[in-house]
N, C-alpha and C positions, 0 to 999 in steps of 0.2 A: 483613359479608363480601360481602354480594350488593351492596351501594353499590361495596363493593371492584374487582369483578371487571366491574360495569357503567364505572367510569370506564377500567378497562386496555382495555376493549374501545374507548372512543370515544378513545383516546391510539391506540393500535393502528391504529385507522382515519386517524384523523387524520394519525398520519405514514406511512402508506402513500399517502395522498392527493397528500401533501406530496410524496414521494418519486416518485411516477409519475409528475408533470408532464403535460403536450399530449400525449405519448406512452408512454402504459401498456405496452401489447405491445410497444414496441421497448424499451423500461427492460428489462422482464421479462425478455428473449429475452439482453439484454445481461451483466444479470445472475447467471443461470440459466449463461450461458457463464461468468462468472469464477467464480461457485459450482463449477465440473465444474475448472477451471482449476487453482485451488488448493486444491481436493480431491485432484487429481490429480497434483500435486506436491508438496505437504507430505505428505498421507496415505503416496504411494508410499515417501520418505524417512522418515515413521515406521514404516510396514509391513517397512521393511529394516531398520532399528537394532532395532527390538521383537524382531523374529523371530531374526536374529542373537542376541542376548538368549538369547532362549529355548531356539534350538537349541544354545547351547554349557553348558544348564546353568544359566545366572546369571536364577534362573525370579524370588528377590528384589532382584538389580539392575531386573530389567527390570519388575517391578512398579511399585518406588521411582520408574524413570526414568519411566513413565507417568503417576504422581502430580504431579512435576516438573516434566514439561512443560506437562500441563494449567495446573498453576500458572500457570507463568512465561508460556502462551501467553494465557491470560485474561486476567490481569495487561496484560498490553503490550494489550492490544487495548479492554478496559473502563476501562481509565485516562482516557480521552477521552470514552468514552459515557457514562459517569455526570453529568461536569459538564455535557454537554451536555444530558442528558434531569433533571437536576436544578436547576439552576442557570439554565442560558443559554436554554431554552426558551421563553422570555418567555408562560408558559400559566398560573405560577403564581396570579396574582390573579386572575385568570379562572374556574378550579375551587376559590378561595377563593368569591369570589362564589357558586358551585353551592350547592346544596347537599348538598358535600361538607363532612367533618373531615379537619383535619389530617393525622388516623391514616389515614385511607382515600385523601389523597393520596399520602402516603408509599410508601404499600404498591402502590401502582397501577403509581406511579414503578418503584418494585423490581421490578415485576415484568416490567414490558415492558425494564427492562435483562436481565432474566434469561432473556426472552424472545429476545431478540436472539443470546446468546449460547450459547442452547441449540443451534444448528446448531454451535459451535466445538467444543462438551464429545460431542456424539452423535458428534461426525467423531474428536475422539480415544478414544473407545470404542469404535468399529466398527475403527479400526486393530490397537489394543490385540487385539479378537477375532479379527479376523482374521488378527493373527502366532501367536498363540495355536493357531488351525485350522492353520496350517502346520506349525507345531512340533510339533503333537501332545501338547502338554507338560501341560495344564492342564486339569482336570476341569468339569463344568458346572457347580456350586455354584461355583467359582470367576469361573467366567464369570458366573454372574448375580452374585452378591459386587463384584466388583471393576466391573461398568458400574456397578450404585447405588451405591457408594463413588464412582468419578468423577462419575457429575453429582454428588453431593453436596457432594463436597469443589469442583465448579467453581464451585456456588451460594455456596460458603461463601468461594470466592478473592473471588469479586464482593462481597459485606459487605467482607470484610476489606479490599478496597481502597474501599469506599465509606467506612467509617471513618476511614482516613487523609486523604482528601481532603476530608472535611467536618469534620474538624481544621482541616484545613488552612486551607480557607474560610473558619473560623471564626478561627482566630488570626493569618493572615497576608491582610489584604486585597492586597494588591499582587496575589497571584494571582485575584482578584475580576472581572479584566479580561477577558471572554473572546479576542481575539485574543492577548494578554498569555501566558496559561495555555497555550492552545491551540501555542504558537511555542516556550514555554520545553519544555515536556511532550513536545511531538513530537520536539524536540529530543534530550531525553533518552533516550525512548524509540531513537528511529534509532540512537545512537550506543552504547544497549541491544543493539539486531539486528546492529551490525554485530560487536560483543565477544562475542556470543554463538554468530554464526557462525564467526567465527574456533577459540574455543574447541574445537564440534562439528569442524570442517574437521582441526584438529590430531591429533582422535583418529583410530587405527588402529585400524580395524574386523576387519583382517586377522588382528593380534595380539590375543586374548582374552584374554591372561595378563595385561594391566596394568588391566580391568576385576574381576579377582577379589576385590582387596581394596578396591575402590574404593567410598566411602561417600557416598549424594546429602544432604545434609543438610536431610532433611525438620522437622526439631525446629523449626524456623525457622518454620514453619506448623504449628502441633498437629491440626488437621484433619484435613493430609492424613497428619500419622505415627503418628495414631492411626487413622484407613482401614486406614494401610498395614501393620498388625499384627492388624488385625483380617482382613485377607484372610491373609496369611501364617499368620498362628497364630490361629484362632476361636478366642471364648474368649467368656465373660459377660464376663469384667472385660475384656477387649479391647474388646466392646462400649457398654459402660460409658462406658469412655476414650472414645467415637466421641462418644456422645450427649451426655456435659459436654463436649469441645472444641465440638461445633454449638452447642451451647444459649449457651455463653460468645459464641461467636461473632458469633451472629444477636442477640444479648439486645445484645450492644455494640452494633453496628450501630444496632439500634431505638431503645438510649436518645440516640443521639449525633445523629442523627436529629430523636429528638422535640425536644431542649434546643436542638440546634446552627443545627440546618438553616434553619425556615421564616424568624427574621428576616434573615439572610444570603441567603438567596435571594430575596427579593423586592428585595434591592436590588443582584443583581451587575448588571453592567454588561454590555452588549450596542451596544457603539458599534460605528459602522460608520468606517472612517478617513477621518478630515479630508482634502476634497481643498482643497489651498492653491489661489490662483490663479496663473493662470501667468505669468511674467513676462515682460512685452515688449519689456522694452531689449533691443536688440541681433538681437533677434528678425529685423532686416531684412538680419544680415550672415550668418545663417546658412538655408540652405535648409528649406523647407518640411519634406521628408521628413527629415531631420535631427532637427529639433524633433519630429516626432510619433512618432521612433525613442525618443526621449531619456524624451517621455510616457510614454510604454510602458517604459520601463524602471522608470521612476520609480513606475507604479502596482505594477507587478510585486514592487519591492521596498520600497514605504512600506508595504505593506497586511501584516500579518504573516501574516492568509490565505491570499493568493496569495504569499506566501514561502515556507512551510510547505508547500503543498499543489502548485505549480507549480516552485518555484525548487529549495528541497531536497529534495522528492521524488524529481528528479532527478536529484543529487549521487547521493541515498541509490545508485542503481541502478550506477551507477560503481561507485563505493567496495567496494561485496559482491561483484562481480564480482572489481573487482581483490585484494581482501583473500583470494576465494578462487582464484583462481590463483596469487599468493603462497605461499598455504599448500602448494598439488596442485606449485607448482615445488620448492617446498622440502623436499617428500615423495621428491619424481622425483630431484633432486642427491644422497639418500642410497642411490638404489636403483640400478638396474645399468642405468639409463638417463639421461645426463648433461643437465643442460638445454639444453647447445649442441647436445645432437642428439636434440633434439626436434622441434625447425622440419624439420627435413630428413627424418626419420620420417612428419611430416605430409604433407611435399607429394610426397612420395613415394606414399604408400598411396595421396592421392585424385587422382594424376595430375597436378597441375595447378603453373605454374611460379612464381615468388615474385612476381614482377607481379601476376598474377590473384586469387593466395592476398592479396594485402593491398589490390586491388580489391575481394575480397569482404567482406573484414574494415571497409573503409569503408563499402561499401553495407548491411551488416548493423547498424553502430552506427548509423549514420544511421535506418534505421527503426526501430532500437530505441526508442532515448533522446527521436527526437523524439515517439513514443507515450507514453512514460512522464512525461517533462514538463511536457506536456497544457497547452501555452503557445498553439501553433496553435490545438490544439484546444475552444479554451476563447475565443478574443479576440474573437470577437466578442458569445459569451454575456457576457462579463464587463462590457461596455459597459453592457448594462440597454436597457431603454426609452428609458426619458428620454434619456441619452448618445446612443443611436442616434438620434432624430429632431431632436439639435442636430448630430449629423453631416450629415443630410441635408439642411438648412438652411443650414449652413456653405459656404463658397466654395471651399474645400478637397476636389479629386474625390474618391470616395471611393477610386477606385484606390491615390492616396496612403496613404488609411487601411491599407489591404489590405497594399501594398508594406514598410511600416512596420510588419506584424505579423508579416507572412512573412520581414522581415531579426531580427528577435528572437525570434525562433524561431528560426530558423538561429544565430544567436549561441550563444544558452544548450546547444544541444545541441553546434555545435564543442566549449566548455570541456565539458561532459558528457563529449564523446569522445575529450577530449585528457585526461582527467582517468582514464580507465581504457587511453588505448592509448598517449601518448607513453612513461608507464615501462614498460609492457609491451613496448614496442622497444627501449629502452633495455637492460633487462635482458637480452631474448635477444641482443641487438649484431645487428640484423635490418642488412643492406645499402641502400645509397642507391635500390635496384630498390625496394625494399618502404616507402619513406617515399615514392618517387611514387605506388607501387601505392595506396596509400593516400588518397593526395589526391586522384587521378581517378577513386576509386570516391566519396569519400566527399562531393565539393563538390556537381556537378550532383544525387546523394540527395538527399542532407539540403532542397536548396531546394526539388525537387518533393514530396519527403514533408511537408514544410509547408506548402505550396500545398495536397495531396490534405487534409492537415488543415482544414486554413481552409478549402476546398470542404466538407466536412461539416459542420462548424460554422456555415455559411451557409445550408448546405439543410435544419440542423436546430437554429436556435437556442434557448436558453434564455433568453428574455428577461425574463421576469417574478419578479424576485423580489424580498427585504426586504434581505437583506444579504449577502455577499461572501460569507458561508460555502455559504449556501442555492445561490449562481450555481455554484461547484463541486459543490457535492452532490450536485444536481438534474440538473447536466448529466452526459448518457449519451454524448455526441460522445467523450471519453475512451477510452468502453470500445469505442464504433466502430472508431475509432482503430488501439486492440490486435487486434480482431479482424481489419484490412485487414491488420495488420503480420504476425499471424501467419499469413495466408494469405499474403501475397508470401515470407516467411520458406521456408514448408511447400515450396511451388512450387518455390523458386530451390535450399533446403538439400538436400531428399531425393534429388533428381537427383543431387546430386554426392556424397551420402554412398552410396547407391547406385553409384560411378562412373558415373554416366550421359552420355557425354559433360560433364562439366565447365566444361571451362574454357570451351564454349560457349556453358551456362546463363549463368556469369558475362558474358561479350559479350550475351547477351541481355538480362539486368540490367539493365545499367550502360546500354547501347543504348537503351531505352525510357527509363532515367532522362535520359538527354542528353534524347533528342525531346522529350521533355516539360518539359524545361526552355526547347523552342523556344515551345512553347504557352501559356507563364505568363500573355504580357499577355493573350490572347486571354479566357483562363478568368477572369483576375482583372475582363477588363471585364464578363463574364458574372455574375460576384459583384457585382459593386456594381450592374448592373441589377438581378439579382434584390433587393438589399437596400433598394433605391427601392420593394420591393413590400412591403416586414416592416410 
């Protein structure tokens, strides 16, 4: 055990090492903000379904539904960690060589996944207690009961998806490939979040009565529907039920493990993508920055890393949007507020006229999506080393480079923002005033919000790493990124949710967004000096 707990500790380090890069304190800081971030938007959204819950009575829906989610939020989240800290790690023959055993790599493994995932299972606990303290509902024996049943049962979701997947690995090589896994997986997953929100989105929180008879069907996991009778109804033999579902649980896991795992994993695969070479017929009928637009496109979407992690990440952000406004219109058409007069509701309360209202709506997707894309923010880390010092050897300025990163960038967020607002005009029949408004908030953004990106990613690149995945990982410019966004966001939104002058704010916007689009080449030569210094 003490062999055990000595290698979690040097895995622990080791990818904390890995993970702070050049800059620890700016990682942390960036970090530490998305930990407050999506604490503070998912917890808030469980703290209101839980305590709803509880305040109407439904004290074992809302237990069940606390079981459930932890499930299904582990699940989607440890799906990816496992094979990564299992599999794709490439450390395995390394702590073969130690002198470690098998059993005590295993166990090491499990545990820094468990580690990982102990801030998700503590954040739905603390939710869980604190609708609990609103509601008044729920005695202390239940509150300590029901936190040890949730981490319990969140340790026990992680086995249980560790078992399928080392099945998996084991009878199906095709998923052996990490970019392979990692594209098909994520894939699934997203298309998981978006069915899932839709679902939650559909329900009336308002109306309690169609929660009364409503059943989660915990059976599906014995884990947690043996927890979840043991909080509701203590019992020995409830308890009973708890300790043979874990023991079945973790005994699987460990034998699947011992049999499955080690020779499977020393041989999945960790390729990094073939880059082809480029071809040069023809080469001389097409412009320079054409060809290096076209590179860029072509790494962005051969590498199934930067697909998965840059290209449909960004779909994904669209899609939930529009799937939930879909929903909230389709809710608003039954109520006593029609959707055609909802646009007119809006610019009504905040003053402002259909022009400015769909200038804002361009300047808002524009720093949205160009943050979450993380295309700007990422192109020059993703170069590497070696790529950057055949850049600067090249005859090719690098202005060119820079121009060519900042027009695909600009691309991929247009489709992003045509992709959650053309139906969204569509549907409300907005006027020919609100398809300009839109265009002149949304062109001069989006290019300077990619430019500001690329300026970050210059003054803070990521350049050292082994493979594609590690150059996203590692880099923090992303979460920079989010943070610039939601300060221009804070600034520009509050004043006019406020009525604050209005339509002002938005001339102010949109005004700085123009100037700064006079300033491109100026900054961009300023980038490519600086990058003559990297």
């Amino acid at each position: 055990m003490n062999r055990t707990l000595l290698l979690f500790s040097m895995m622990k380090k080791n990818t904390r090492m890995l993970q702070q890069g050049k800059h620890p304190t700016l990682r942390k800081v960036g970090m530490i903000f998305l930990m407050i971030y999506v604490a503070a938007v998912y917890g808030g959204l469980a703290i209101m379904q839980f305590t709803t819950l509880l305040s109407a009575g439904l004290i074992e829906l809302a237990i069940s539904a606390a079981f459930a989610t932890l499930v299904v939020f582990v699940a989607f989240l440890v799906v990816m960690m496992i094979p990564t800290i299992f599999y794709f790690s490439n450390d395995l023959k390394v702590y073969l060589a130690m002198p470690f055993t098998p059993n005590q790599i295993i166990g090491a493994k499990t545990m820094i996944v468990a580690y990982g995932m102990t801030p998700v299972i503590a954040l739905v606990a603390a939710c869980f207690i604190i609708s609990g303290v609103i509601s008044n509902t729920l005695g202390i024996a239940q509150y300590i009961l029901m936190t040890l049943s949730l981490f319990a049962v969140g340790y026990a979701a992680i086995v249980a998806v560790g078992v399928i997947e080392i099945i998996l690995m084991r009878f199906m090589p095709f998923f052996r490939d990490k970019d392979r896994f990692m594209l098909i997986v994520g894939g699934v997953v997203s298309i998981g979040v978006v069915v899932l929100m839709l679902a939650i989105n559909r329900m009336d929180f308002d109306d309690m009565t169609q929660f009364s008879s409503l059943h989660i069907p915990l059976e599906f996991f014995p884990p947690a529907w043996a927890s979840y009778h043991l909080v509701v109804h203590p019992s020995l033999w409830n308890a009973l039920l708890v300790i043979v579902s874990f023991a079945i649980c973790f005994g699987l896991f460990w034998l699947c493990a011992k049999t499955l795992y080690l020779d499977i994993a020393q041989n999945a695969a960790i390729h990094v993508a073939k880059k082809k070479k480029a071809k040069t017929t023809g080469a001389s009928n097409a412009s320079t920055l054409s060809v290096l637009i076209k590179t860029e496109f072509k790494n962005l979407l051969r590498s199934p890393t930067y697909l998965m992690n840059n290209v449909l990440s960004g779909f994904l952000v669209p899609i939930i949007m529009m799937v939930s406004f879909y929903v909230s219109f389709t809710k608003a058409s039954d109520s006593a507020i029609n959707i055609s007069e909802l646009l007119p509701l809006v610019l009504d309360s905040i003053q402002i006229g259909e022009f400015w209202f769909a200038a804002l709506i361009g300047i808002c997707c524009a720093w949205v999506f160009t943050s979450f894309n993380m295309i700007a923010a990422t192109a020059i880390s993703r170069q590497g080393r070696n790529r950057l010092r055949w850049m600067l050897s090249a005859p090719t300025p690098l202005t060119m480079h820079l121009k060519a990163y900042v027009y695909v960038g600009t691309i991929f967020t247009l489709i992003n923002t045509a992709v959650f607002v053309v139906p969204l005009f569509i549907w409300l029949k907005v006027s020919w005033v609100m398809w300009l408004g839109l265009i002149v908030g949304f062109v001069p953004s989006v290019v300077f919000e990619n430019v500001l990106n690329l300026m970050v990613d210059c003054y803070h690149p990521s350049l050292d790493w082994m493979d594609e995945n590690e150059a996203i990982k590692k880099n923090t410019n992303s979460l920079i990124g989010m943070f610039f966004m939601a300060v221009q966001m804070v600034i520009v939104i509050v004043p006019i949710v406020l009525n604050i002058t209005p339509k002002m704010m938005v001339m102010i916007a949109l005004g700085v967004m123009v100037i700064g689009c006079f300033f491109i080449r100026p900054i961009l030569n300023h980038l490519s000096k600086r990058m003559m210094d990297m």
